[in-house]
C-alpha positions as CSV (number, residue, x, y, z in Angstrom):
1,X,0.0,0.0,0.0
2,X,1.3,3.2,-1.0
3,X,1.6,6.0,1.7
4,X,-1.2,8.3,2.5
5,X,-1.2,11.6,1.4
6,X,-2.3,14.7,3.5
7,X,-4.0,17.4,1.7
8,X,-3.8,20.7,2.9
9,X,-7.4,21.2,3.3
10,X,-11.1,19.3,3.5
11,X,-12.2,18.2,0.6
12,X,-15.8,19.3,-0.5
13,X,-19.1,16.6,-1.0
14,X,-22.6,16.8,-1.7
15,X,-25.0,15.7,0.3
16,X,-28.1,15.2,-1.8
17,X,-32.1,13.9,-0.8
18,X,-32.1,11.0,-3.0
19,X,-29.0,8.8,-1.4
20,X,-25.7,9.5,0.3
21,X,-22.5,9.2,-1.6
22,X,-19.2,10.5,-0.5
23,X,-17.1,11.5,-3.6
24,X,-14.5,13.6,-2.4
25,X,-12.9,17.1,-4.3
26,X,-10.2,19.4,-3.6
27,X,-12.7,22.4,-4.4
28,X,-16.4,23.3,-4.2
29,X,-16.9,23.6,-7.7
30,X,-15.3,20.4,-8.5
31,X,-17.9,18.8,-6.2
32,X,-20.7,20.8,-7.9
33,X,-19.5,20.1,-11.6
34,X,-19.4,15.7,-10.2
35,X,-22.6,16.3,-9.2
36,X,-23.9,17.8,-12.4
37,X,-22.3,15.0,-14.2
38,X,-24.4,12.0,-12.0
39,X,-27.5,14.1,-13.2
40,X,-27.0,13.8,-16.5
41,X,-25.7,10.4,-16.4
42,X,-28.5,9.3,-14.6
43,X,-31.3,11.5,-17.6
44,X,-29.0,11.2,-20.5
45,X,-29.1,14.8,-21.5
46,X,-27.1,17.9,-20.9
47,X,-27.8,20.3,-17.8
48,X,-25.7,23.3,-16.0
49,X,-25.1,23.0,-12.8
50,X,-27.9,25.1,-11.6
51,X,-30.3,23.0,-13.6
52,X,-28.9,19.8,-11.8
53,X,-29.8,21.0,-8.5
54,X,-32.9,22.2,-9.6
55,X,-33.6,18.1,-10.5
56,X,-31.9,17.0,-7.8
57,X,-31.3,19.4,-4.8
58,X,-27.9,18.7,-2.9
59,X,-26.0,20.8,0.0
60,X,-22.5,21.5,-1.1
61,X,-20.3,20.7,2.2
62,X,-16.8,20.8,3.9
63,X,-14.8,17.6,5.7
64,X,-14.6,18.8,8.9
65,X,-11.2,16.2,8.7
66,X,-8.8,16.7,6.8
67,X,-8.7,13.9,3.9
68,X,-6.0,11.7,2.7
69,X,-5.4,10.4,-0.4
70,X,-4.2,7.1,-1.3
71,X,-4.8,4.0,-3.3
72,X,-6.5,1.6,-2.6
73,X,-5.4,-1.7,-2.3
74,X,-8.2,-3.9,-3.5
75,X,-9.2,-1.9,-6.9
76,X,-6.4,0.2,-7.1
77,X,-8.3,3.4,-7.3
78,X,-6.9,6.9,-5.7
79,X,-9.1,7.6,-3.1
80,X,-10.0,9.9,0.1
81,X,-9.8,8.6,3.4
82,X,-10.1,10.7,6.4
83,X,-9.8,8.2,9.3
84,X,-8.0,5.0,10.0
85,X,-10.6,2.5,9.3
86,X,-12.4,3.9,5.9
87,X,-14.3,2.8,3.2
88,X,-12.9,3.0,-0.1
89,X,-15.6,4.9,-2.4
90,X,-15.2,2.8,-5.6
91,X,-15.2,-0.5,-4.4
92,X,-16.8,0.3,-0.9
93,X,-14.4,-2.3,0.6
94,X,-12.8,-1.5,4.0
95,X,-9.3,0.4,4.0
96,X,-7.1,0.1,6.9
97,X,-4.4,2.8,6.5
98,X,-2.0,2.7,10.0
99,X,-0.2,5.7,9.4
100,X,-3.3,7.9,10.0
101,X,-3.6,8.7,13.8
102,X,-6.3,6.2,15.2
103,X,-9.6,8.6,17.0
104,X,-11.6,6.5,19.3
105,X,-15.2,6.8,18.8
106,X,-17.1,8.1,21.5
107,X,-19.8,5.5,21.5
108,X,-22.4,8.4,23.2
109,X,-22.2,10.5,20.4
110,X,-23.4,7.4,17.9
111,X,-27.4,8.2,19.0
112,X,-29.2,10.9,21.0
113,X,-29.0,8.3,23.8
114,X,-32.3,9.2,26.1
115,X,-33.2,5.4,27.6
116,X,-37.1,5.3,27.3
117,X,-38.9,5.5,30.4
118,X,-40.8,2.5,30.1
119,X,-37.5,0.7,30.1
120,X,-35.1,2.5,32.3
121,X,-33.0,-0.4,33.0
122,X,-29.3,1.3,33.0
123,X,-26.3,0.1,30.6
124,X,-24.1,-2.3,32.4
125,X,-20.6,-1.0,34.7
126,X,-17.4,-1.8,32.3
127,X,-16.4,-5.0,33.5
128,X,-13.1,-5.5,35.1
129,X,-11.1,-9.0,34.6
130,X,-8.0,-8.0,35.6
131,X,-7.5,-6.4,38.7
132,X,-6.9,-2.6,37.9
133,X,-7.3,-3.1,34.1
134,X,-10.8,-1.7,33.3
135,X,-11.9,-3.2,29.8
136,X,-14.5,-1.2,27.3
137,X,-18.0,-2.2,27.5
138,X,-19.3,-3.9,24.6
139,X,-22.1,-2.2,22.7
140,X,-24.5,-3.9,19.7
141,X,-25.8,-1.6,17.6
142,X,-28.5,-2.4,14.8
143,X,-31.2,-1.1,12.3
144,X,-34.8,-2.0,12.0
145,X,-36.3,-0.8,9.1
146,X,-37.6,-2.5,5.9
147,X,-35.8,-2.8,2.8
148,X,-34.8,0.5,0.9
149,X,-35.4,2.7,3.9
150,X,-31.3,3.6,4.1
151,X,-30.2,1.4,7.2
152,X,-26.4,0.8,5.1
153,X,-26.6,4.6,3.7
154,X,-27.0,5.3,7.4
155,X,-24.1,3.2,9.1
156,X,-21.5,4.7,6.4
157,X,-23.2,8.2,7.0
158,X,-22.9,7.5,10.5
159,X,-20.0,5.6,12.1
160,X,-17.9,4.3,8.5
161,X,-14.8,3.2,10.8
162,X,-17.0,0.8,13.1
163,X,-16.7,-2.8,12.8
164,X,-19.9,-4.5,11.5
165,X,-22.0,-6.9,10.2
166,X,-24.0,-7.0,6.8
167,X,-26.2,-9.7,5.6
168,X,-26.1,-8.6,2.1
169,X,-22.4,-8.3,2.5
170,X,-22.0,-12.1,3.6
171,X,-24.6,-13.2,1.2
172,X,-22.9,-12.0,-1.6
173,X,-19.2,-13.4,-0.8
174,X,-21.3,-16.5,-0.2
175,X,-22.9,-17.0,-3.4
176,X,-20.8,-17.9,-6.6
177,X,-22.4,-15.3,-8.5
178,X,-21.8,-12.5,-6.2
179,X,-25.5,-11.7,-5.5
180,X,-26.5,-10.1,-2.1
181,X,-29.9,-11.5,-2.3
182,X,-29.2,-15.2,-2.8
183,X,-31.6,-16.3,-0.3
184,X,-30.7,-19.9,-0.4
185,X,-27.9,-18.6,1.5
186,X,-29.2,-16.3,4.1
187,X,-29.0,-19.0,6.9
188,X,-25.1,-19.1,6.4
189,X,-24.9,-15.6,5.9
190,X,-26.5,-15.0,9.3
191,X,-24.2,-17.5,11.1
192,X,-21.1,-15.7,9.9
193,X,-22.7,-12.4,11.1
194,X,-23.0,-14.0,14.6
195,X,-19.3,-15.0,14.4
196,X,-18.4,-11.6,13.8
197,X,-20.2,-9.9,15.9
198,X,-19.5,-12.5,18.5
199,X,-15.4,-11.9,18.3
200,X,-16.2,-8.0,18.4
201,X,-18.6,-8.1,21.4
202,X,-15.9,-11.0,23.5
203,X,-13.2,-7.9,23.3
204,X,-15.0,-5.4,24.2
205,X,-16.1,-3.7,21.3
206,X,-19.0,-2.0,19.3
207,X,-20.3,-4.1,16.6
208,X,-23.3,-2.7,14.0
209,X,-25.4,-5.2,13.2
210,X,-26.7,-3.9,9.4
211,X,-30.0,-6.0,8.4
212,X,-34.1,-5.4,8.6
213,X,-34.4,-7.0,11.7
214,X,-38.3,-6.4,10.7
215,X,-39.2,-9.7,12.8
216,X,-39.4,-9.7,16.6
217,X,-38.3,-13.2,16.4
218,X,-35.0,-11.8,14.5
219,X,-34.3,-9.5,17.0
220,X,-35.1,-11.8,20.3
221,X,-32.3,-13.0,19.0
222,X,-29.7,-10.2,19.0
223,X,-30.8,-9.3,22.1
224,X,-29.6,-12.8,23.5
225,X,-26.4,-12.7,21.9
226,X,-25.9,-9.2,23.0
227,X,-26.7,-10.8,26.9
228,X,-24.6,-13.3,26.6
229,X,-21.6,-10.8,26.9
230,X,-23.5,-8.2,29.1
231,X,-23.5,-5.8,26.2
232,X,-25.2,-2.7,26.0
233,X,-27.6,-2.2,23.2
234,X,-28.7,0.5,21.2
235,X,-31.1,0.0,17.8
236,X,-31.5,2.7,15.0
237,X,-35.4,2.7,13.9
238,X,-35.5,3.9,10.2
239,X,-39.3,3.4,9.0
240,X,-39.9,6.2,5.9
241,X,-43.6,6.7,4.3
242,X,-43.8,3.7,2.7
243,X,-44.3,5.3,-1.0
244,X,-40.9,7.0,0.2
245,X,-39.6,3.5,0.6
246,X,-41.4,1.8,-2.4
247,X,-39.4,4.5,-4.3
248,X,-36.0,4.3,-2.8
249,X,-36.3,0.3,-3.2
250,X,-37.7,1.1,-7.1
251,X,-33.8,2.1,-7.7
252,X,-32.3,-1.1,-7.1
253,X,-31.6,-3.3,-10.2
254,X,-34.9,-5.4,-11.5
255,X,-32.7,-7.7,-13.6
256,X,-32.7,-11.1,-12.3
257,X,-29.3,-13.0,-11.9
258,X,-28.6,-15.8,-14.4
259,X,-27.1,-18.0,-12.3
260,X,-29.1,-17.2,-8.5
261,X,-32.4,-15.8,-10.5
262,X,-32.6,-12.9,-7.7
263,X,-32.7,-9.2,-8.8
264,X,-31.2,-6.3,-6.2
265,X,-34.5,-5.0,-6.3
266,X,-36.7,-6.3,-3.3
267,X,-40.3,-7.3,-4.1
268,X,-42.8,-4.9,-3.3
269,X,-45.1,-7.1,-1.7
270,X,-41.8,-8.4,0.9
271,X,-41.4,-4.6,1.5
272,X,-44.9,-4.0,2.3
273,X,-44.9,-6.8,4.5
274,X,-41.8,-5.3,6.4
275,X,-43.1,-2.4,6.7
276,X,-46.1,-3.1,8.3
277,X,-44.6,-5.5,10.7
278,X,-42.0,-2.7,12.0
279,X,-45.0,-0.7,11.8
280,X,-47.5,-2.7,14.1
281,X,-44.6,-3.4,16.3
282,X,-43.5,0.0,17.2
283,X,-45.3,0.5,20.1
284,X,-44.3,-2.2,22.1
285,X,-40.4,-1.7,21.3
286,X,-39.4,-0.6,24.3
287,X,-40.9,-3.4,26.1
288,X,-38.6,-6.3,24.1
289,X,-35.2,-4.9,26.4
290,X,-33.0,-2.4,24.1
291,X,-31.1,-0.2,26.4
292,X,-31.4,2.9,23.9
293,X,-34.0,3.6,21.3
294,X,-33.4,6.1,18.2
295,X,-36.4,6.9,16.0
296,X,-34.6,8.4,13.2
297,X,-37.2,8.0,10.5
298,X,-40.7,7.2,11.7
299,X,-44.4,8.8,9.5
300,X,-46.5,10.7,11.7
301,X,-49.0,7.4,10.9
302,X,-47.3,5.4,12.6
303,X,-48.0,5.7,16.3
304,X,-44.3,6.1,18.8
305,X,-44.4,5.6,22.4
């Protein structure tokens, strides 16, 4: 791997309503101009600037980090990275880069932590094994939401460094053809995730657990492997309208796969399904034991404790 790069200031982005993508530039109008250019790759006809953010409105924005360049070591693409553990934006596969000065994450900050009051039970003391030597206090992290409502857009939005877990992730290196939504392989997929998030959660770290978890029964289970190591727990509820969602999930590739037969694109009537589950089960969330709730996307329709 070749050595980081420091540039001498933060590199510009948009940040746009229909998805989150970071694409890094040295200047604002670089940013602007890439922006332009998705538009009209996207319409297949010529527009200025202005007219792309009339189509599509985005918030032009400064790294509050300062950004590193380098390349990256599984596609071989230059790249911006701005902390230790990053995700390479072409590929979107994980870059480790030690020369960049490791920032703990302060795992407060993740949520607006405020512990319902139906379930005030508090997070668990660190735990000590060693006398004197104080280890961290695991944490499990996850989404509910159905599919399309931006749980993955979130976690690299949110927290990009943290270790985690995806289904789609592990279904895909699964599957010969490469496919996220293999089904026939979702039962393997989730026992890897367990192993994961298992070897995270024994050394006292924060694991995020990236699926639907639209089924109580789905996330009983988190909830015991998240006991089993006295871990505190935090999930991330992302329920949009469900037109909003239908839309969002209307982007994903229809094309089946030739090998698997599955298309990226979720059937409607599975995301109508999760949503009304998460929907009808909103209520009683705070009775099923998470130590924090976050409603970050919830329709006034849908009734919130």
């Amino acid at each position: 791997m070749t050595e980081p790069v420091l540039l001498p200031a933060g590199c510009w982005w948009i940040d746009r309503d229909d998805c989150w993508e970071i694409t890094h530039h040295p200047t604002r109008e670089d940013a602007e101009a890439d922006h332009a250019d998705r538009i009209r790759g996207d319409y297949g006809y010529p527009l200025s600037v202005k007219g792309a953010f009339k189509i599509y409105p985005g918030e032009a924005k400064q790294e509050t980090l300062r950004c590193y360049e380098i390349d990256c070591p599984e596609c071989g693409e230059t790249v911006h990275v701005t902390r230790r553990y990053d995700i390479c934006g072409a590929c979107e596969d994980d870059i480790v880069t030690p020369a960049i000065p490791y920032e703990d994450p302060d795992q407060v900050e993740l949520f607006d932590v405020v512990p319902h009051p139906r379930h005030p039970r508090p997070a668990p003391q660190p735990r000590r094994h060693l006398p004197g030597v104080v280890m961290a206090v695991p944490t499990l992290i996850t989404t509910i939401g159905p599919a399309g409502a931006g749980k993955t857009t979130l976690r690299r939005a949110c927290r990009p460094h943290l270790p985690y877990v995806s289904l789609d992730e592990n279904r895909a290196q699964l599957a010969p053809c490469g496919c996220s939504n293999s089904l026939e392989h979702t039962p393997a997929a989730v026992e890897m995730a367990v192993q994961g998030a298992r070897s995270v959660l024994a050394a006292g770290g924060t694991v995020w657990w990236d699926a639907t978890n639209a089924d109580r029964a789905a996330r009983a289970t988190l909830l015991v492997l998240a006991a089993e190591y006295e871990a505190r727990t935090a999930t991330l509820v992302l329920v949009p309208p469900l037109l909003t969602t239908l839309a969002q999930n209307q982007r994903r590739d229809d094309r089946p796969c030739l090998v698997c037969g599955f298309a990226r694109r979720v059937p409607e009537a599975e995301v109508w399904r999760m949503h009304q589950a998460i929907a009808a089960d909103l209520p009683t969330l705070p009775d099923e034991g998470w130590h924090w709730i976050t409603y970050v996307t919830v329709p006034a329709y849908c009734e919130v404790p």
